[in-house]
C-alpha positions in Angstrom: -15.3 -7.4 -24.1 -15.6 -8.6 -20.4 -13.2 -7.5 -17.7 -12.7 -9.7 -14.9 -13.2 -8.3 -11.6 -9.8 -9.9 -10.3 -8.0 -8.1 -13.5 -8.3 -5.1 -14.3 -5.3 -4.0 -14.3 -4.4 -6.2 -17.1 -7.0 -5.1 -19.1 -5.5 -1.5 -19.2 -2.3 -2.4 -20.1 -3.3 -4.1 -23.6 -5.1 -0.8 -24.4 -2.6 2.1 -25.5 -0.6 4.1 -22.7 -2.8 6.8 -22.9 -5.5 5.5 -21.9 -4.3 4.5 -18.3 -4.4 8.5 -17.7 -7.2 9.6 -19.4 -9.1 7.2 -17.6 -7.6 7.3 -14.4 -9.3 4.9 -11.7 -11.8 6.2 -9.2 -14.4 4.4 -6.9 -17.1 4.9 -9.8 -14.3 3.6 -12.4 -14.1 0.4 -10.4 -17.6 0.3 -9.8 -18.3 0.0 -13.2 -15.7 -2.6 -14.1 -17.2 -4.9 -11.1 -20.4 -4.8 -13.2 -19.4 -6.0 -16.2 -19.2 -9.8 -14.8 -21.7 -11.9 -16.6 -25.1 -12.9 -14.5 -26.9 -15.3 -15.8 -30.0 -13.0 -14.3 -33.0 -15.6 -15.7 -31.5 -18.5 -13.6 -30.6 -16.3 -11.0 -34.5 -14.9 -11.1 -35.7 -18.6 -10.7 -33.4 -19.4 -7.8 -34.7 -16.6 -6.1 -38.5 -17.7 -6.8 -38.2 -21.3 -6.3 -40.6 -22.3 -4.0 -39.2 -24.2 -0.9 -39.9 -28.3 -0.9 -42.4 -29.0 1.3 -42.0 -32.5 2.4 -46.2 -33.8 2.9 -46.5 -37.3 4.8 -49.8 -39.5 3.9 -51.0 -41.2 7.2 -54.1 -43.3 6.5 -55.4 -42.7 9.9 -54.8 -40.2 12.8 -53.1 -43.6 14.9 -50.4 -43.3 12.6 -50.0 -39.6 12.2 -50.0 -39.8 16.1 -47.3 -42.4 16.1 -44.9 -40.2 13.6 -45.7 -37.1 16.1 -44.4 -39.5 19.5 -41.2 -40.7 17.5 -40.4 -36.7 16.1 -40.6 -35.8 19.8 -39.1 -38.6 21.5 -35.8 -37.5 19.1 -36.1 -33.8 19.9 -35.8 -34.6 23.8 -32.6 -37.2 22.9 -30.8 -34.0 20.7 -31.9 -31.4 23.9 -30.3 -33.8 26.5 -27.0 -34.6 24.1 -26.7 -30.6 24.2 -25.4 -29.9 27.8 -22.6 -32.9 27.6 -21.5 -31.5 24.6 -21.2 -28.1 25.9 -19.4 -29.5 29.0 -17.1 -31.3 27.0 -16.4 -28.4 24.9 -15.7 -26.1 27.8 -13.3 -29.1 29.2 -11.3 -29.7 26.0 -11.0 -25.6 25.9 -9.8 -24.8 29.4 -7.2 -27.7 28.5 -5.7 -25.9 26.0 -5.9 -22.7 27.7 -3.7 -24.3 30.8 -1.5 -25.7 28.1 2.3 -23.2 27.8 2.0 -22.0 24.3 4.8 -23.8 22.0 6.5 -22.5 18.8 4.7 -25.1 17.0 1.6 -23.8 18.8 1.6 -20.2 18.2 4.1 -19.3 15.7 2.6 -15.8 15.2 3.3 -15.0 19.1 7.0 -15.9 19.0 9.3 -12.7 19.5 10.2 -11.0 15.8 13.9 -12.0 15.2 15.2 -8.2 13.2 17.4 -9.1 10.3 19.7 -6.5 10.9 23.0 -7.0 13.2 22.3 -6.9 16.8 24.3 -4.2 17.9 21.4 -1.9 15.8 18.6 -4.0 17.5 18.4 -1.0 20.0 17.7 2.3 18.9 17.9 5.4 20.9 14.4 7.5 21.2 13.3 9.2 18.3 14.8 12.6 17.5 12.7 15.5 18.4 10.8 17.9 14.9 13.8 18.9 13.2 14.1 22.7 11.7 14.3 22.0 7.9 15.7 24.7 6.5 19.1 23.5 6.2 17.5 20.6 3.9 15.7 23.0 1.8 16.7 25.7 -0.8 16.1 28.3 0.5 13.2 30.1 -1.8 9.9 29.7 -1.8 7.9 26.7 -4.2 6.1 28.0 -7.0 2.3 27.5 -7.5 1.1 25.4 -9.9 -2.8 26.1 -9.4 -5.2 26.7 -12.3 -2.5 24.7 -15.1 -4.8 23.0 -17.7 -5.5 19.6 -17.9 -2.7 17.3 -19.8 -2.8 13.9 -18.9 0.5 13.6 -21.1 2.2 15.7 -18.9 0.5 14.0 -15.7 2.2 10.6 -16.8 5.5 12.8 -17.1 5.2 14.0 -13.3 4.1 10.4 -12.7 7.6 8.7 -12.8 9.5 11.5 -10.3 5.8 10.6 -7.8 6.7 6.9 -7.8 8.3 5.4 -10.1 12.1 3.5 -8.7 13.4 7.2 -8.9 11.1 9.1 -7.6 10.0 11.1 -4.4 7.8 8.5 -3.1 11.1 6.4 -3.2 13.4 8.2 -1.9 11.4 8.9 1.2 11.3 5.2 1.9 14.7 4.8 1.5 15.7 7.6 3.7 13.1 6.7 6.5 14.5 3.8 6.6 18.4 4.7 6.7 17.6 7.1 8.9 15.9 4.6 11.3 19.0 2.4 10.7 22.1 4.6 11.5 20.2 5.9 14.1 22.5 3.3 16.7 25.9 4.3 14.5 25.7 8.3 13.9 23.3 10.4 15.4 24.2 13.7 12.9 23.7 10.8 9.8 20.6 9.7 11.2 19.1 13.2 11.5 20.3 14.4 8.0 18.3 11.1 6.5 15.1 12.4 8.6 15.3 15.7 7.9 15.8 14.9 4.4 13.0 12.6 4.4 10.4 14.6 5.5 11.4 17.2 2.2 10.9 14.8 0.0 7.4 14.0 1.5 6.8 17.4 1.2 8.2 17.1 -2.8 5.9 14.0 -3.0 2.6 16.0 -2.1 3.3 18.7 -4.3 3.9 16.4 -7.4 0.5 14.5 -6.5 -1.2 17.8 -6.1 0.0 18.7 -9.8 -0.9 15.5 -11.3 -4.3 16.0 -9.8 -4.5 19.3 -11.3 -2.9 18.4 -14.5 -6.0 15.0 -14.8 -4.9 12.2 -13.1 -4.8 10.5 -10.0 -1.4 9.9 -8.4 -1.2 6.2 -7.8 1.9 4.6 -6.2 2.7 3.2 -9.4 6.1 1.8 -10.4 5.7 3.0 -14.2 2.9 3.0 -16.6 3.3 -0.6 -17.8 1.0 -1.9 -14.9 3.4 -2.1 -12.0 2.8 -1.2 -8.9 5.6 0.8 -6.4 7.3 -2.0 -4.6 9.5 -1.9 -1.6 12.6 -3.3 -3.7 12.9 -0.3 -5.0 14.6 0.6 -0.9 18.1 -0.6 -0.7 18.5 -2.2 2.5 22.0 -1.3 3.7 23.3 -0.9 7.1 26.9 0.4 6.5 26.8 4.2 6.9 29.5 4.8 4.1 27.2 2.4 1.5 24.1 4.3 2.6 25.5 7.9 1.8 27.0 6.8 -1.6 23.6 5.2 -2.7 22.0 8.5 -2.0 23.9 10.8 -3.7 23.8 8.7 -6.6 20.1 8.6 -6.4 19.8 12.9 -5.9 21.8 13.1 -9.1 19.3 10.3 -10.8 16.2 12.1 -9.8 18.2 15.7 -10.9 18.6 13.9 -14.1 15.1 12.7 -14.7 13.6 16.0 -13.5 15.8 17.6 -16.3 14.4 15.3 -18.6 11.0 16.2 -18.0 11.8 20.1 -18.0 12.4 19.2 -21.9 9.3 17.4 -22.4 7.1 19.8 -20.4 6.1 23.1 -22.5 4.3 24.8 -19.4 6.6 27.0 -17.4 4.3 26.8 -13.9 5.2 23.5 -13.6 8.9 23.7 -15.2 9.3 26.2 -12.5 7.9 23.6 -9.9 10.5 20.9 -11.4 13.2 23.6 -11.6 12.8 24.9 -7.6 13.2 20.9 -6.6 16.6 20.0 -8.2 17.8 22.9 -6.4 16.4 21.0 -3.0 18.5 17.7 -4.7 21.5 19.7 -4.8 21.5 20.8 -1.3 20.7 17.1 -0.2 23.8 16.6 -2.6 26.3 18.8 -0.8 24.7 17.2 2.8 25.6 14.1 1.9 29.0 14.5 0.6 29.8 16.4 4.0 28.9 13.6 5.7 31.0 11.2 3.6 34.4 13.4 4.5 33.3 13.1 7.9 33.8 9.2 8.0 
């Protein structure tokens, strides 16, 4: 059965859920899938032989085949002296629209970007300085998950905390961008959403790392039923009480799937992996609820 090179990723979902991981997609894997488009190579062959028309004129004597000559040039000197005007009139019509003020009709994709958010948060003070990021982190160290053998069942497991809606991949989004946005409101808010955000990057490249180890590639993937991450899965709020609320009640949904997967996962490397990050989720817990009493 062809695959069309525009869908691919419909193709995979018809087959069964497995067999997203087992084959996961690489450049080769999409090189081969681009070369299963039907050719018609025999009348593709013949285009590429088909001799150029030659165009032969019969002249009965050379006074005619001198005549034809005259006429061809006399046209070629009309088309070389039609060329400068044309250039000058180009250059004219050019320099006119140069001298012209743009317009909002004219250059719509120069106009100045209008922010969506109130304008009291249009301006943002400089961007805080590293952060130490201890106090976001439990503190003990991550446990290796090097040299596990390959499960790709257990690779679509690790999968959905990667980048599914609750996920690490998520929840870094989220808190890059609430950090960005209380950073006019609450400078101690704004710095817990950063510092926060850069340990779930750091959650993010460890769970990759594993599913790479454990078969699979880690695509931004919403789930395994063909969707990609998508940036609804942010919640776009700019009250500071709203924003806090929404993330502990996402901590405790990614504490709850990562519990979940401790139950379905029969390795203990990377239970031990799963287990060390809810105890990062509870600290971002605790953070969060301080800053809630603070309001």
């Amino acid at each position: 059965m062809d695959i069309p090179i525009n869908e691919p990723e419909k193709e995979l979902a018809r087959q069964e859920p497995i067999a997203i991981v087992e084959q996961p997609w690489s450049r080769d894997a999409v090189i081969a899938v681009e070369s299963t488009e039907k050719v018609d190579e025999p009348a593709l062959q013949a285009a590429v032989n088909e001799p150029k028309e030659e165009v032969v004129v019969n002249v009965a004597g050379s006074d005619k085949a001198e005549k034809i000559d005259k006429e061809e040039s006399t046209k070629a000197e009309s088309v070389a002296s039609k060329e400068p005007e044309k250039e000058e009139t180009e250059a004219k019509a050019e320099s006119s629209v140069n001298s012209k003020s743009p317009t909002r009709e004219d250059s719509p994709h120069e106009q100045p970007y209008e922010p969506v958010i109130a304008p009291d948060l249009a301006s943002r003070p400089p961007i805080h300085k590293p952060l130490p990021l201890d106090k976001y982190r439990y503190d003990a160290p991550y446990p290796d998950t090097k040299g596990v053998a390959r499960n790709l069942a257990y690779a679509k497991i690790i999968q959905e905390s990667f980048s599914s809606p609750i996920s690490e991949f998520t929840a870094a989004s989220q808190y890059v961008f609430d950090h960005l946005v209380s950073g006019p409101q609450n400078d101690e808010i704004s710095a817990a959403f950063e510092g926060i955000a850069i340990v779930e990057m750091e959650h993010l490249e460890m769970l990759g790392e594993l599913i790479l180890e454990l078969g699979a590639l880690p695509f931004y993937k919403g789930d395994w039923r063909n969707k990609f991450w998508q940036g609804n899965f942010v919640k776009y709020n700019t009250n500071l009480r709203t924003m806090i609320l929404c993330a502990i009640s996402d901590e405790k949904k990614a504490i709850s799937q990562y519990e979940k997967s401790i139950k379905m996962i029969k390795d203990p490397k990377i239970n031990k992996l799963l287990e060390r990050i809810i105890l990062d989720e509870e600290v971002h817990i605790e953070i969060f609820k301080e800053l809630l009493r603070k309001l």
